[in-house]
C-alpha positions in Angstrom: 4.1 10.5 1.1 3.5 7.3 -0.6 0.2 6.8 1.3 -0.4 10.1 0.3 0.0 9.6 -3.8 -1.7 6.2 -2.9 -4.9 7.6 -1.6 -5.4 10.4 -4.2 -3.8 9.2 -7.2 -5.9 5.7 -6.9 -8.6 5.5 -4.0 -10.2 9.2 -4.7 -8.3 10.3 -8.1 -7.8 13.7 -7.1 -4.5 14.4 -8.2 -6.2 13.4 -12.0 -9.7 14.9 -11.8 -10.3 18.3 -13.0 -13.7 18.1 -11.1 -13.5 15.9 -8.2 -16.1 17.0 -6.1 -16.4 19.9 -8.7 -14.0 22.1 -6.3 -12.1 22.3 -9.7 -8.7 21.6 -7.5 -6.6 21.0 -10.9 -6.7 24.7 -11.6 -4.1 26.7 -9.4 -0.6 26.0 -11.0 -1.7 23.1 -13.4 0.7 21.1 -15.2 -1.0 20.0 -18.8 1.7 17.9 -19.7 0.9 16.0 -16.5 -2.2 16.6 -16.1 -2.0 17.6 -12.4 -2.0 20.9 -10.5 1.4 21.7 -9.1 -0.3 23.1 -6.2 -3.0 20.4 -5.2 -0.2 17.5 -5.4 2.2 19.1 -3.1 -0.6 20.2 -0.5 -1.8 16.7 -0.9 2.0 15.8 0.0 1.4 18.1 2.8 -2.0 17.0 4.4 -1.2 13.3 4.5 2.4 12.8 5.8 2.0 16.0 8.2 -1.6 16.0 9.4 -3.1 12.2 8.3 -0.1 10.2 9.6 2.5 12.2 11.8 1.2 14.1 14.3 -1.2 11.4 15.8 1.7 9.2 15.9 3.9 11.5 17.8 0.5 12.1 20.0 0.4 8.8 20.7 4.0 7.8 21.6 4.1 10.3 24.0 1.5 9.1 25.4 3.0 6.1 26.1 7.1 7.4 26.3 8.0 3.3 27.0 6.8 2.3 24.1 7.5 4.9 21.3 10.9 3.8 19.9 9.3 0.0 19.5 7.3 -1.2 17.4 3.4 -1.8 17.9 2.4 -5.1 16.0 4.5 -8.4 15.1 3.3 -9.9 12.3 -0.2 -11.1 13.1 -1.1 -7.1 14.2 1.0 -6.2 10.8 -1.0 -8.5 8.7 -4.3 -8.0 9.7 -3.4 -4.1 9.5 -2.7 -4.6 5.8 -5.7 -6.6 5.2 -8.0 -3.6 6.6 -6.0 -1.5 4.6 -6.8 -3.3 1.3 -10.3 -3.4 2.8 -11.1 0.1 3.3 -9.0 1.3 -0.2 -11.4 -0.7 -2.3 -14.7 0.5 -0.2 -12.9 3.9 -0.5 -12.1 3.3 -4.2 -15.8 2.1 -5.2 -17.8 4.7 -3.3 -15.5 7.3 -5.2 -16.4 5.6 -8.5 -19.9 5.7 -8.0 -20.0 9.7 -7.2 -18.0 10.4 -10.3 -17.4 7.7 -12.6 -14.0 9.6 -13.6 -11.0 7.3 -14.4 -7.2 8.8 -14.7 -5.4 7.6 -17.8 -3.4 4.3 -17.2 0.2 6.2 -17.8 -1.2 8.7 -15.0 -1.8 5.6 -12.5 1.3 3.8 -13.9 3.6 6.7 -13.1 1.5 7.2 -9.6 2.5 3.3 -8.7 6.3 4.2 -10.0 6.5 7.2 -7.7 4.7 5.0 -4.5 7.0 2.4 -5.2 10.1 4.9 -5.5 8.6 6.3 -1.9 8.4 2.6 0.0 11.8 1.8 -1.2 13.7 4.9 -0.2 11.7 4.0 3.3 13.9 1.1 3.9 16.6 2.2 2.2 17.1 5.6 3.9 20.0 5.0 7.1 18.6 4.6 10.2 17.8 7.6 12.7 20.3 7.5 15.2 20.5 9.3 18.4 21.4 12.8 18.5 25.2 13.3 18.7 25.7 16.7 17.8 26.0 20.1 20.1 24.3 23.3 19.2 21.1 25.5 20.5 17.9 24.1 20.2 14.4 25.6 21.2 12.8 24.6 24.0 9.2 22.5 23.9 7.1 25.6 24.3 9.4 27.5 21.5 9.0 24.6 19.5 5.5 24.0 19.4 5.4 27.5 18.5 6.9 27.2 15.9 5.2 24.3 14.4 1.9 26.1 15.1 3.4 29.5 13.5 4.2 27.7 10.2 1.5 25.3 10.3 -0.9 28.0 10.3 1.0 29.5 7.5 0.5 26.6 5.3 -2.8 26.5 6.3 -3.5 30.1 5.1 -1.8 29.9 2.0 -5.0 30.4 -0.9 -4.9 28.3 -4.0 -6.1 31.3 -6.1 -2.4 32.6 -5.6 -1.6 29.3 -8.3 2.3 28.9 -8.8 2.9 31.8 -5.6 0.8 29.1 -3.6 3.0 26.5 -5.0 6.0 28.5 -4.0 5.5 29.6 -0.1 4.3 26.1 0.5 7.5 24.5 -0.8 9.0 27.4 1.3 7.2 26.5 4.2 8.6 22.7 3.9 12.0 23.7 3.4 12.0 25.7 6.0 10.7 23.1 8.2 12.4 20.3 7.0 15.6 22.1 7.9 14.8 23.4 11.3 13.4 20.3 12.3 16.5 18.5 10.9 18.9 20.5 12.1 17.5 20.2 15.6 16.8 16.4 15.7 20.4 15.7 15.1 21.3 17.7 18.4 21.7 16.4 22.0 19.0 17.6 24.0 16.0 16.8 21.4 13.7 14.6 23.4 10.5 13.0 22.7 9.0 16.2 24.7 9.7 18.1 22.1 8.4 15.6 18.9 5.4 15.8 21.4 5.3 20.0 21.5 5.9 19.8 17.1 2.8 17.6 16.5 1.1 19.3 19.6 1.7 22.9 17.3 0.6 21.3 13.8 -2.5 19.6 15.8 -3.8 22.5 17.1 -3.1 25.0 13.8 -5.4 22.4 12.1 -7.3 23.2 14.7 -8.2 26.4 14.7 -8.5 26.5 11.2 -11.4 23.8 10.9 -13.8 27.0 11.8 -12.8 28.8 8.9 -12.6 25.7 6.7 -16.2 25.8 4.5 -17.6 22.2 3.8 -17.5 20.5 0.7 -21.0 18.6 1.0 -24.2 20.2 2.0 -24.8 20.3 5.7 -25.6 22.2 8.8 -23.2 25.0 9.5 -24.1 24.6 13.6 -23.4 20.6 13.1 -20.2 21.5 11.6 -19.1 24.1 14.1 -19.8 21.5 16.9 -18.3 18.8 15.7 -15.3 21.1 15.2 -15.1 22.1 18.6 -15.8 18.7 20.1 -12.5 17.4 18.0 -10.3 20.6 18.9 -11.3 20.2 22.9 -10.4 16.4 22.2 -6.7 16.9 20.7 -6.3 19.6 23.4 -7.1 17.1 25.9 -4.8 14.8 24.3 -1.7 17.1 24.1 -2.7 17.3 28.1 -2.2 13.8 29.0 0.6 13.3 26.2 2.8 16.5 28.1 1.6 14.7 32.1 2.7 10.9 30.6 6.1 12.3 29.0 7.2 14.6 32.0 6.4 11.6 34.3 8.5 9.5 32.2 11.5 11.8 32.5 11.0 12.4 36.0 11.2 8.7 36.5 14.9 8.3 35.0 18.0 8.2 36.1 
């Protein structure tokens, strides 16, 4: 969520600009006081912690079950990570800028760096996950995935023009989620099988709904629609060897 608020409060200004992109995003459920659309922040707060950040990373650790509950770079990987990052923000930041020269008012970008800040801290604040100790019903992988493509889709589906009712069923849609998946994850018999089958669900709702998704620059429609179905047969391909590499890892233990 703080990447999230980092990218399009600072690096694009979304969140601020009544015309980024002249797709006039600000519009549905705006917020004068703020000066931000109610429904544009919280599908931003959507997009980025659900589809930019935590579904590949659940792809990815099960694809490789013996390493996904420790961590990937010491501090040379970590550092050189962050210096890409602060790479790639400013390119970001000053090919936005030259597009549309638009800058958010400095109490907009101070209260954006609060809320970041706010977002890091609770990070390493928050307790650490522990294992599920808990008994109660739980949904299998399949009925999981389901279920994360079922909502997903949902969100997905939900059209701005609806303003503050758009607002509403997304934030329904999270709660709903955020309490299944809670709820579940605290109970024995959660396995990384079933982390895999949630981002497997989300991946492919995101998916499918690329073909109906229309671009926002000028290009070829057929281009589009190809490189949409090359990236869906790739994920799909993915979620294979994710599901082979984490059955083989449970097979494998005692």
């Amino acid at each position: 969520m703080a990447y999230a608020i980092f990218e399009e409060a600072f690096t694009t200004q979304s969140l601020f600009n009544p015309n980024y992109l002249h797709l006039h995003l600000l519009s549905p459920a705006y917020i004068p006081s703020l000066g931000i659309s109610a429904w544009w922040t919280l599908w931003m707060l959507n997009v980025h912690p659900i589809w930019s950040i935590a579904t590949p990373i659940a792809l990815i650790e099960a694809c490789f079950p013996d390493r996904a509950r420790t961590p990937w770079l010491g501090k040379w990987g970590i550092a050189i990570t962050a210096v890409l990052f602060v790479l790639g923000a400013v390119m970001s930041t000053l090919i936005s800028l030259k597009q549309d020269p638009f800058v958010a008012q400095p109490v907009q970008l101070a209260s954006a760096a609060v809320v970041c800040a706010a977002l890091i801290a609770a990070a390493f604040l928050a307790p650490r996950n522990r294992k599920p100790a808990a008994y109660g019903w739980i949904p299998n992988p399949l009925l999981s995935g389901m279920f994360a493509l079922g909502l997903g889709s949902i969100l997905l589906l939900i059209p701005s023009v609806w303003g503050w009712l758009a607002f509403l069923s997304m934030l329904m849609c999270d709660l709903v989620a955020l309490l299944a998946v809670w709820t579940w994850s605290r109970r024995i018999g959660w396995s990384l099988q079933h982390q895999l089958a949630l981002a497997a669900g989300a991946a492919l709702a995101y998916g499918w709904h690329s073909f109906l998704q229309q671009p926002v620059v000028p290009t070829s429609p057929s281009v589009v629609r190809v490189g949409n179905a090359i990236f869906v047969l790739a994920a799909v391909w993915l979620i294979w060897f994710a599901t082979k590499r984490s059955r083989a890892t449970v097979a494998i233990q005692p």
